[in-house]
N, C-alpha and C positions, 0 to 999 in steps of 0.2 A: 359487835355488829348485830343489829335488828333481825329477826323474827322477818317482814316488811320485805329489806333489805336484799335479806340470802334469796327469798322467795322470787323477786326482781331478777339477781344476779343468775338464779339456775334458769330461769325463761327467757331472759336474752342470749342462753349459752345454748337454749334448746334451739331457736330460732334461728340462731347461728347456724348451728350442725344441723338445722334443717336445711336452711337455706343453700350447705354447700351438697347437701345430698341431692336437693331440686334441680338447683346449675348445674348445667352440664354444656361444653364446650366442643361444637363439632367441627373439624378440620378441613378446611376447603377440598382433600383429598381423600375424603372421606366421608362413609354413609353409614346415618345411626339406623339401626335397627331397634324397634320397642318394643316389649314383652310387658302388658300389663294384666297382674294375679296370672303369670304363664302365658297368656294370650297372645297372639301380632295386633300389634295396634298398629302396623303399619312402618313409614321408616320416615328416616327426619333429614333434613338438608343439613348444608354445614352452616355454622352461626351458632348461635347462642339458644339451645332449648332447655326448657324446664321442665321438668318432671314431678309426677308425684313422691315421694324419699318411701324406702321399702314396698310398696304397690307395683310403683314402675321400674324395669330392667332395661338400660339403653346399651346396646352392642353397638362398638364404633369399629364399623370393615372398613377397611385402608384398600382405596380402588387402585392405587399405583401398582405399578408390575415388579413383581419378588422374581428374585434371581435363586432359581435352587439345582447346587452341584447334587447330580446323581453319583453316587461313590462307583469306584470303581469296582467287577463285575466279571467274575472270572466264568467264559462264556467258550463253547465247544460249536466250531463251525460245522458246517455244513458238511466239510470234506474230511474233520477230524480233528481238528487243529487247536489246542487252547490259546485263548487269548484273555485277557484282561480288558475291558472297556470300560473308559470313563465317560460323561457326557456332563450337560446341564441343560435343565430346564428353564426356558423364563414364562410366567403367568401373572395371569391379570383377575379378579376377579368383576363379572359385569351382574351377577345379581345378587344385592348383599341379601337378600332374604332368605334365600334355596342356601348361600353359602353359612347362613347361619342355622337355619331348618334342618336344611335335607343331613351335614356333617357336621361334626363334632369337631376335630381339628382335620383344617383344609391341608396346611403346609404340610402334614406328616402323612396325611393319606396320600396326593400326591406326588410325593417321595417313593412309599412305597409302589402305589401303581409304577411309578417309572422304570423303577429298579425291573420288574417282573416283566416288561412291554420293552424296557431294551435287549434281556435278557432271549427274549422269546424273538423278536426281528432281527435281531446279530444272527443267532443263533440257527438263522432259515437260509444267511448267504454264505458261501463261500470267499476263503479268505481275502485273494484277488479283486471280491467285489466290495469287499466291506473297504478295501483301500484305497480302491479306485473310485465309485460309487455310493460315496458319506452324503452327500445330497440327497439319492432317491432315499438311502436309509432315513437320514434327520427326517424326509417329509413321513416316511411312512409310520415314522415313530408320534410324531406331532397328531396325525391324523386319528392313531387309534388312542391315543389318551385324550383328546379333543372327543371322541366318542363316550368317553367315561365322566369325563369333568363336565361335561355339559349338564350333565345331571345335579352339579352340584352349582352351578353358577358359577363355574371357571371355566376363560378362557385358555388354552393354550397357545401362546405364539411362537414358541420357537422353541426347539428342542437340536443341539450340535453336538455331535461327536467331537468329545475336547481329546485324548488319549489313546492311545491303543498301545498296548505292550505286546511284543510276542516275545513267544522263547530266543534262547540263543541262538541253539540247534538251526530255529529258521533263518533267524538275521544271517546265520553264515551261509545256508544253503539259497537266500533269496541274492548278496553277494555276490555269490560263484555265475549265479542265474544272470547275473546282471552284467558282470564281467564278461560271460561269455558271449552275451549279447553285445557288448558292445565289441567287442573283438571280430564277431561275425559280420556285424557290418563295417567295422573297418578292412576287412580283408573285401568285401563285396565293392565298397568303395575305391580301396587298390587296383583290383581288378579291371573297374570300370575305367579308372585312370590311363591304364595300361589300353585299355581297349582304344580310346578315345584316341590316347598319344599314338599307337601303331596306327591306325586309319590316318590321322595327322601327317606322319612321315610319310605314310604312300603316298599322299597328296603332292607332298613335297619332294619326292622322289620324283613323282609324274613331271613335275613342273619343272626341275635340275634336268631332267632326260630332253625335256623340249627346250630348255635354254642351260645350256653349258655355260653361260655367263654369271647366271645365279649362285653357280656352286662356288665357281671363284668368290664371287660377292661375299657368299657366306664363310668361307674361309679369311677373306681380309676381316669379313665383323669377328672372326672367333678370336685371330691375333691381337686386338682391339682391346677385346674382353680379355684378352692373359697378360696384355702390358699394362692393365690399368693394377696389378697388385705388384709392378713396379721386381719383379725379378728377372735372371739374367738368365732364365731357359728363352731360346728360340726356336719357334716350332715353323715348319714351313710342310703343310698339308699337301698331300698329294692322296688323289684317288688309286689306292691300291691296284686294283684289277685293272684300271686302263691306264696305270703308270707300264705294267707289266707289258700289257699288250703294243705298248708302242713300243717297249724295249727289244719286244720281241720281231716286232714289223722294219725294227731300223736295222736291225743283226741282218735280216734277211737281206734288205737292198744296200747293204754294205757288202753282202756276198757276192749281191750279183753282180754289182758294179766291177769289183775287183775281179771276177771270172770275163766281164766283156775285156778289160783294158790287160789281158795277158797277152802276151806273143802267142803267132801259133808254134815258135820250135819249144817252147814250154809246154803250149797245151801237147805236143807232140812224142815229147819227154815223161809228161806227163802217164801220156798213154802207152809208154817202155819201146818206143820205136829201136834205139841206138843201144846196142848190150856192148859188153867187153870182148877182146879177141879172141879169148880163150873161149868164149862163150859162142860165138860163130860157128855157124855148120858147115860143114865141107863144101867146095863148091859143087856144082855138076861135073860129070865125065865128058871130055870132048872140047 
């Protein structure tokens, strides 16, 4: 090969690898940043830009929203208590200038701010609130890394409590808490049943007392309810205490009755008129 030839061939190779060093390719989701000799020369849209090759530095920030798990976070409440907390962040970046200016790596700074700002807002409530209460926590955690990344040209949108571990010790004591709570109100519920149901019966009691028909009634509905399981006891209900009292009120006028319809040489007899002879007293003298 020619002298001419090679000469050709290395300048179309230079032009080449210039040419792919000029092109540069930005991403509809994405925003170039330029550094030329160090300098901001500004930023570039998405589409097709060229550059100068070594002079100019194009930084391609990705504006889409990165998902980053905060690790979990072994963290001492409020009232003494350790726990373990995991969470995640999600972020956006909204100025790729400051994001490339003002830090060095975004995703890893961050990371770390979160780690340190969940650690520090866990770490202010008590356990109870941190369980109940992941709401006001995520906002308050959002709020104060939104105070730090704003400096940098990131947004924070959302920051949740994914995890929480406690010891065992507690899972069994929070358990027992929980069991005993619901026992207490089912015994308060029982109660309340019992209350209800005894006012109920007086009512009904009131209403048997003014109609003595009703009770019979309810007595035919109960025999009703015991033939319907089809067994061969028969129960025939009677009101105990006014069974009694008529037992007692008919003994009476079966006594009287049979005291009118006696003889009087009975009732007479009765009363030891007639003794034995040998039992007689002497007559008088004279």
């Amino acid at each position: 090969m020619s002298t001419p030839a090679i000469v050709l061939l290395v300048v179309a190779l230079l032009v080449v690898v210039g040419l792919a060093l000029a092109v540069k390719v930005v991403k509809q989701y994405e925003k170039g940043v330029l550094l030329r000799v160090g300098r901001l020369r500004g930023t570039r849209d998405p589409g097709l830009q060229i550059i100068i090759p070594v002079i100019d530095v194009l930084t391609r920030v990705s504006l889409r929203i990165v998902t980053l798990p905060i690790q979990s976070q072994g963290i001492i409440t409020r009232d003494n208590v350790s726990v373990d907390v995991s969470a995640v962040a999600y972020y956006r970046v909204v100025d790729a200038v400051r994001s490339v200016i003002a830090i060095e790596n975004v995703r890893a700074a961050i990371d770390q701010i979160a780690q340190t700002t969940l650690r520090k807002v866990v770490g202010q409530h008590m356990l109870d609130e941190i369980l109940t209460e992941t709401d006001r926590i995520n906002v308050d955690i959002r709020e104060i890394l939104d105070v730090t990344t704003g400096e940098w040209g990131v947004e924070v949108t959302l920051v949740e409590l994914k995890d929480i571990q406690l010891p065992e010790s507690m899972k069994r004591a929070m358990a027992r808490q929980a069991e005993a709570e619901r026992e207490k109100r089912a015994k308060i519920i029982n109660a309340e049943g019992e209350h209800l149901a005894a006012a109920a019966l007086g009512d009904a009691s009131d209403v048997m007392m003014a109609h003595p028909v009703a009770l019979q009634l309810r007595n035919l509905q109960t025999l009703v309810e015991l033939g319907v399981d089809k067994n061969s006891t028969v129960v025939f209900p009677a009101p105990l205490m006014s069974t009694i009292g008529e037992i007692g009120a008919f003994l009476a006028r079966e006594s009287a009755a049979a005291a009118r319809r006696a003889p009087l040489g009975s009732r007479a007899s009765a009363r030891g008129a007639v003794r034995p002879r040998h039992l007689r007293p002497p007559p008088p003298p004279g």
